[in-house]
N, C-alpha and C positions, 0 to 999 in steps of 0.2 A: 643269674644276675650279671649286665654288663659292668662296665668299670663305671661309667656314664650313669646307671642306674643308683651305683655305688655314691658317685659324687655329687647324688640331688640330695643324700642324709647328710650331706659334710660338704655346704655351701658358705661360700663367705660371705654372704652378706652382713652378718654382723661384723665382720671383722672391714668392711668397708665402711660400718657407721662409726667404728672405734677410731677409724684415721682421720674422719674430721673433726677441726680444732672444737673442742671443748676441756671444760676445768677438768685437770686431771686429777684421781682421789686416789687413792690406796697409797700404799711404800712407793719407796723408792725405784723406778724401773731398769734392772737389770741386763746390760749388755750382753752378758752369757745366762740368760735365762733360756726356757725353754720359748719355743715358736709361738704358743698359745699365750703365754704371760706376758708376752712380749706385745700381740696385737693385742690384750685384754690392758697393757701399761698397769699390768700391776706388779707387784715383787713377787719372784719365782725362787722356790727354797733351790732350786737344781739341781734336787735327786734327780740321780739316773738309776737308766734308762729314761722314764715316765715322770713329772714332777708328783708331789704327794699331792700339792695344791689341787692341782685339776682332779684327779684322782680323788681328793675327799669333795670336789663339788661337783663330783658327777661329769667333767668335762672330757672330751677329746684330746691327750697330751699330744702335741703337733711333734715330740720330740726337738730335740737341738736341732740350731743350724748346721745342715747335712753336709758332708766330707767331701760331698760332690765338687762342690763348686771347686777345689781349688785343687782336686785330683787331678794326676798325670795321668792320661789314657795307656790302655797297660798295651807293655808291647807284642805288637803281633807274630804268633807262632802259629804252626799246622799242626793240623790235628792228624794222630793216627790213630786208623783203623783196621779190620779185617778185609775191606773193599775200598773201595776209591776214598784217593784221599782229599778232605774238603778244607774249602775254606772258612775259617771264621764269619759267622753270620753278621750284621749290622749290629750294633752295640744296642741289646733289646731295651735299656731302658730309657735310650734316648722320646720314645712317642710314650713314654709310663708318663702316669699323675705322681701327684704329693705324697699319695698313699704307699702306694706302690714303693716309692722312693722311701717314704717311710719305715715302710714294713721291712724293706728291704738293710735298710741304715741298722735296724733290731737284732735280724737276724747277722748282720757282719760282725756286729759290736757284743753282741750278746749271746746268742744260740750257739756260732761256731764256737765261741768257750767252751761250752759245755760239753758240744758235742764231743770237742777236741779230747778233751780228758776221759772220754769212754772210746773214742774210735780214732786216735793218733791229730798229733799237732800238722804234721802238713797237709795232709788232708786236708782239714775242715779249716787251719785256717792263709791256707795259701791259696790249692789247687781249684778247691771248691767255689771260693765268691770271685777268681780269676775267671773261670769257666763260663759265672754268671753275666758276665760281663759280654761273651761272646755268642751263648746259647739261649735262643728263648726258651726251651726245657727246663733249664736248670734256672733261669731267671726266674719264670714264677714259679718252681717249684720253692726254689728261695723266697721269697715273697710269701708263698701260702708256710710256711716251716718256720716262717719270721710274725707272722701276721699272727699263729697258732700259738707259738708260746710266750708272745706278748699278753694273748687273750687267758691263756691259762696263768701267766703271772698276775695280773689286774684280778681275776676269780681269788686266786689264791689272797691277795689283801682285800679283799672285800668289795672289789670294785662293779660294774656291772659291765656287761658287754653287750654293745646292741645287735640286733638279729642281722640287719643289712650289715654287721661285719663280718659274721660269721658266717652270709652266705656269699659273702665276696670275695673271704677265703678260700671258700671250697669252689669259688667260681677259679681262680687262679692254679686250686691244687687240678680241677680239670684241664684248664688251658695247657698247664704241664704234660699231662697224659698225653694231648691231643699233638702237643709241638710232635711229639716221639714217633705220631703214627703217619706225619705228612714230613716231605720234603722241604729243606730249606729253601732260598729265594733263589740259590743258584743248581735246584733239582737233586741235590745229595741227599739222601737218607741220612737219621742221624749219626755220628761216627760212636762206635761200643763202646770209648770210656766215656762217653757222655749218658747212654744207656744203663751200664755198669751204675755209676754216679747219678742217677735220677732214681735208680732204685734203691738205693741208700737213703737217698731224702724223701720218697715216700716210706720209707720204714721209719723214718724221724717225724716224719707229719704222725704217721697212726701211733705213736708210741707216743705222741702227747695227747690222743684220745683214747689209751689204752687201750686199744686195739688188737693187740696181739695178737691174733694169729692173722690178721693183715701185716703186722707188720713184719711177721715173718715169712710169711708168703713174697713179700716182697725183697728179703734176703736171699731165700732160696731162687727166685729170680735173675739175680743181679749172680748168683754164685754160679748158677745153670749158664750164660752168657759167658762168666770168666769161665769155666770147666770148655765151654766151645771153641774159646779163645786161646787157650791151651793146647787145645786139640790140633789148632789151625799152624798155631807155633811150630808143634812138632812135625805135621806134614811139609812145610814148610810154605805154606798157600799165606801165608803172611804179608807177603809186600815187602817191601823196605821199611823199616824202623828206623820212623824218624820221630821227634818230640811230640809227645802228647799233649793237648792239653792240659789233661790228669794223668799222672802217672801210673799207670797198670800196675807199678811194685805196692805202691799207696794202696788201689783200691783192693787190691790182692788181700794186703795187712786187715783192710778193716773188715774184708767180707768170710774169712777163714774163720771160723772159730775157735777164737783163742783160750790155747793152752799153755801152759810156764810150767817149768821144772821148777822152778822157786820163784816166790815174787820176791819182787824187788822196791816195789812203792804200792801203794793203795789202789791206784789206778789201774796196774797189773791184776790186782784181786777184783776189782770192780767189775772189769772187763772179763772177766773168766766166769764170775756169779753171773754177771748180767746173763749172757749166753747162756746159761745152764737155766734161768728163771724165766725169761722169756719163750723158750723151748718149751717147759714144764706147762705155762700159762696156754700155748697153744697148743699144747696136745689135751689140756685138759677141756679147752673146748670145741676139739674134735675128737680125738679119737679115745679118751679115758671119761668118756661120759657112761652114763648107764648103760645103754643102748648097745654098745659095743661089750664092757664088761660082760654082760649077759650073753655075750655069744661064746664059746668055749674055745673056738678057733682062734679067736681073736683074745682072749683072756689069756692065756698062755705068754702067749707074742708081750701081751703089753705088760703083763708081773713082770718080764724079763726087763723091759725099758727100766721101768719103777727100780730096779736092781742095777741098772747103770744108772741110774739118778744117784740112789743113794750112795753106791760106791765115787762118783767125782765127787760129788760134793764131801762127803766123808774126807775123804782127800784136799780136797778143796781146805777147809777145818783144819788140817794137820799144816800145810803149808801157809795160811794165814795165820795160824798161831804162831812160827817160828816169825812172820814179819812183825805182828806186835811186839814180839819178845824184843826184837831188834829193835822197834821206836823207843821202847822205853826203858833199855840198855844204854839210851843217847844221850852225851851230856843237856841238853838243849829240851826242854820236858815240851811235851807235845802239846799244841793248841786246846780249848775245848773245842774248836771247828771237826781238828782233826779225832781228835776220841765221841765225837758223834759220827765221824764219819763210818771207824773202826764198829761203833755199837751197830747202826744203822747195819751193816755189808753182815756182819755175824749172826743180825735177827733174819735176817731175810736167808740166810744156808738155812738158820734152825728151821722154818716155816717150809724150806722144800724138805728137807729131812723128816720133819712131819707130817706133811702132804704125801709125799709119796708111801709113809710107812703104814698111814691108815685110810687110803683111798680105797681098797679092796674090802674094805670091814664095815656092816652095816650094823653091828651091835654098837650104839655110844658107849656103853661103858670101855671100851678102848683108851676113850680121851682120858679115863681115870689114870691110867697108867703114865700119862707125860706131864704130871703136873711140875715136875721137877724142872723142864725144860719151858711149859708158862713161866714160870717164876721165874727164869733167869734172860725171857724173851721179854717182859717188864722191866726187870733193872734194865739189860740192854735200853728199854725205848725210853726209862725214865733219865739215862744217859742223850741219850739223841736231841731226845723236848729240852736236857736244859741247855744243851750244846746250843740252839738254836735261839737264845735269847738274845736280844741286841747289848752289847756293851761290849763284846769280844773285836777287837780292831779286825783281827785276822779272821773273823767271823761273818759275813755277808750275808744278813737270815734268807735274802729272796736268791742266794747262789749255791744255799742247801739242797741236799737230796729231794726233800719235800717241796723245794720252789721248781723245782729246775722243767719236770717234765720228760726226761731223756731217762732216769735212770731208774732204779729199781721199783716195783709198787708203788702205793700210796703212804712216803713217809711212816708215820710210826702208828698213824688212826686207824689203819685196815688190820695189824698186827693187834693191836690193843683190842677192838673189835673181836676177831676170833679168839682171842684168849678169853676173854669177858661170854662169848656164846657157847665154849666148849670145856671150858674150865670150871665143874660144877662144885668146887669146894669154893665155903664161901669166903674164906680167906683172901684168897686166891681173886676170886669176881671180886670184890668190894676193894682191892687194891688197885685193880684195872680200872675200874670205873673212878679214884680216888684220882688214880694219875691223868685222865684224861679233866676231871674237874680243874686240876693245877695246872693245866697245860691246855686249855679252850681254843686248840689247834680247828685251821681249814685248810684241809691236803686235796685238792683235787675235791670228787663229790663226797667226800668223807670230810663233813662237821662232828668234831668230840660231842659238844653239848646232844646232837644228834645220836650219837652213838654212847652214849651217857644213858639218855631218854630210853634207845631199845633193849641195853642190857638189864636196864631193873623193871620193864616189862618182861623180858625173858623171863630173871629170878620171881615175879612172881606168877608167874603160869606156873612154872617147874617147883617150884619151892612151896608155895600154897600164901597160907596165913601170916606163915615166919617172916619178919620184916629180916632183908638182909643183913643189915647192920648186927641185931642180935646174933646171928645164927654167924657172925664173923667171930663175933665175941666169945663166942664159945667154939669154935676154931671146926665147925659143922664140917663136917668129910665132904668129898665127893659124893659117894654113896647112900649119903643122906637124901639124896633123888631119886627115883626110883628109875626106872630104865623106861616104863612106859608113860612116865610124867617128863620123857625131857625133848624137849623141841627139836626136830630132826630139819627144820628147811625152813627159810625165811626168804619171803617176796616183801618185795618196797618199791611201793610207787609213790614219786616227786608229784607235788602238784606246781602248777604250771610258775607261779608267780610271786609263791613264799614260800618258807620256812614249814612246810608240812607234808605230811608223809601218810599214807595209808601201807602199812604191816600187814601181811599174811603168814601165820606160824604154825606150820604143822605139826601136831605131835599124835600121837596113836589116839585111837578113839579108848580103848581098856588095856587092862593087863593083860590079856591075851586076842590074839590073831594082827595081823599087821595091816590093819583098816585103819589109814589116816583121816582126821578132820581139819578144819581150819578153822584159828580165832584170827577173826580179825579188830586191830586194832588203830585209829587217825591216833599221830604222832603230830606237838610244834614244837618248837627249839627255837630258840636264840641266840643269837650270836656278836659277843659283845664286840 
């Protein structure tokens, strides 16, 4: 889809019938409202980024009036590279639309925040929207990186996203790719910190569609490049080293996988898990699948990995515990922001310590064994759900882990989720499911009321007769399930245009031989 195709769904014409004179109705019209409120002349609350106003009627937020206008053109530097060194390309967003400038105004003001705090402050928020300024690569890939976690903030409150945006996005995150494999206007190939740095930001596009192992595909790219760039250093086939665009020490920092001898703030800890759990996510969906396990050659190899999982993170654990201990040694008592943030980063070690310890085991009753560690993966998230309630100043619910997009899993719903499908005491389930009712979270595709609905289908396949609730009350074991009555795999399919679900749950056909069947089950939910 062109940009042009883009701008027949987001035509002005109504906002050309808005400008002639007629009685004006609503509030008062706002000077510093957003772009939409403003040709709509009605009062604009001025949340940012997006106002709520449009937002709850369903409209396009045009965003504030953009930084553009009265910016100073940034000053011109060369670029270096491993080959010829080029000039700064024409300022790409001089021929962009409203959108573009839009999307792009989001992602300066908003994303590089986020990113900044998982992948270094100069970086994301100096070198990178400088760059964009000169590169069409890094232009639209900024734009499509801008456009994507606007579209996943708007999901996450409830909003809707229309399809010509989201394929106008991925029409940009293409335009990106393509800038990379042709010549600028003056015949130069792209120069390698721009390469470097585009690979970065398509690992930040798929890591807002969780993606993972594109988006680390996409690291190991950008790492393969600096490893060459390295290479050429030490031969000395380098050129003269003159200013980069982006600084090579920059993109060096954010593409290394970072390790610390002790952290020092949250973000050190953030940064360390992050890298350990994105690795984890992409190996599990290449190479620690069935498929593989079953071969012995490769079975060997990969117990070994699962054994350096467990060991950093293990580690991980030890040196994150001494920083807590540090916060709350401080005179100054930590945020609720910040003690969801601490819960948050501590559930998500527990769930790869988990992951890796029973990915080899196809007996469930295994999971009987970690209920001690459910139960303290609950407090953690019933910690996280209240951190995130609005009334905290220092608190920004849509600048949370679960809003943001960049950082770990899905918030505290896909945590609560597996504890509630693998955790067969009913204790245990009926408190997960209690906490996801008090807390009617939407993290990405994970709705609680949703995940609510599938766990007490689960409890009664596996459970029978026994209403949960009872079998909580008398404080039912684990083991009160039988091993051939418990559900081994779960398929979910979205239907296209609401709130419904078709379930597929396999569990063993009898108490003996390993013959699967499937119930299937249509799921709705609500979501207030």
């Amino acid at each position: 889809m062109t940009e042009d195709n883009f701008n027949e769904g987001f035509n002005d014409s109504d906002c050309v019938n808005v400008r002639t004179k007629r009685t004006r109705t609503g509030g008062p019209r706002s000077k510093t409202g957003c772009i939409t409120c403003r040709l709509r002349r009605v009062k604009c609350d001025e949340t940012k980024p997006l106002c709520m106003r449009c937002l709850r009627a369903r409209r396009e937020c045009e965003g504030y009036p953009s930084i553009f206008a009265s910016a100073k053109p940034w000053e011109v530097v060369k670029l270096f590279s491993t080959g010829a060194m080029i000039k700064p390309s024409a300022n790409p967003r001089i021929a962009s639309n409203k959108h573009a400038i839009h999307s792009f105004h989001f992602f300066e003001k908003e994303s590089t925040k986020k990113l900044a705090e998982v992948w270094g402050r100069e970086l994301w928020l100096k070198a990178i929207p400088r760059a964009a300024m000169y590169s069409p690569a890094m232009w639209h890939a900024a734009i499509a990186v801008g456009s994507a976690h606007e579209a996943h903030w708007q999901k996450n409150l409830g909003a809707g996203v229309h399809q010509s945006k989201i394929e106008w996005t991925f029409g940009q995150y293409n335009r990106a790719i393509r800038a990379l494999t042709h010549p600028d206007e003056n015949g130069n190939p792209p120069s390698l910190d721009i390469m470097i740095s585009a690979s970065i930001m398509f690992m930040a596009f798929e890591m807002l569609r969780h993606e993972h192992g594109k988006a680390v595909s996409h690291v190991k790219s950008g790492i393969s490049m600096f490893q060459e760039y390295r290479r050429q250093i030490r031969a000395g086939n380098s050129g003269e080293q003159e200013k980069a665009l982006i600084p090579m020490s920059s993109l060096e920092q954010s593409l290394r996988p970072a390790t610390f001898c002790n952290f020092v703030s949250l973000e050190e800890a953030r940064t360390e898990l992050g890298y350990y759990w994105h690795s984890l996510m992409d190996k599990l969906h290449t190479e620690f699948t069935p498929r593989f396990r079953a071969i012995a050659e490769y079975s060997e190899s990969l117990s070994r990995e699962c054994d350096v999982y467990k060991h950093d993170v293990t580690v991980w654990l030890d040196k994150f515990k001494k920083l807590v201990e540090g916060y709350y040694s401080q005179l100054v008592p930590l945020s609720s922001c910040q003690r969801g943030d601490i819960a948050r980063l501590e559930t998500y070690a527990l769930l790869i310590l988990q992951t890796v310890e029973t990915i080899w085991c196809t007996d469930e009753s295994v999971w009987d064994k970690h209920l001690n560690r459910f139960d303290r993966i609950l407090e953690l998230c019933r910690i996280a759900a209240s951190s995130d309630q609005f009334g905290d100043p220092q608190c920004d619910m849509k600048k949370t882990d679960a809003y943001c997009g960049f950082q770990l899993g899905n918030g505290i719903v896909a945590a609560t989720f597996h504890t509630i499908w693998k955790a067969r005491a009913a204790r245990i389930r009926q408190k997960a499911i209690q906490l996801l009712r008090a807390y009617p979270r939407r993290e990405a595709m994970w709705d609680a009321p949703m995940v609510v609905t599938i766990g007490e289908q689960i409890d009664e396949i596996e459970r029978g007769s026994e209403n949960l609730y009872d079998a909580a009350l008398r404080d039912a074991p684990a083991d009160d399930i039988p091993i051939w009555k418990r559900v081994r795999s779960i398929g979910i399919k979205f239907g296209a245009t609401s709130r419904v679900a078709e379930l597929t749950y396999s569990i063993p056909k009898s108490p003996v031989g390993d013959t699967l069947v499937e119930v299937r089950r249509r799921i709705c939910w609500n979501m207030d």
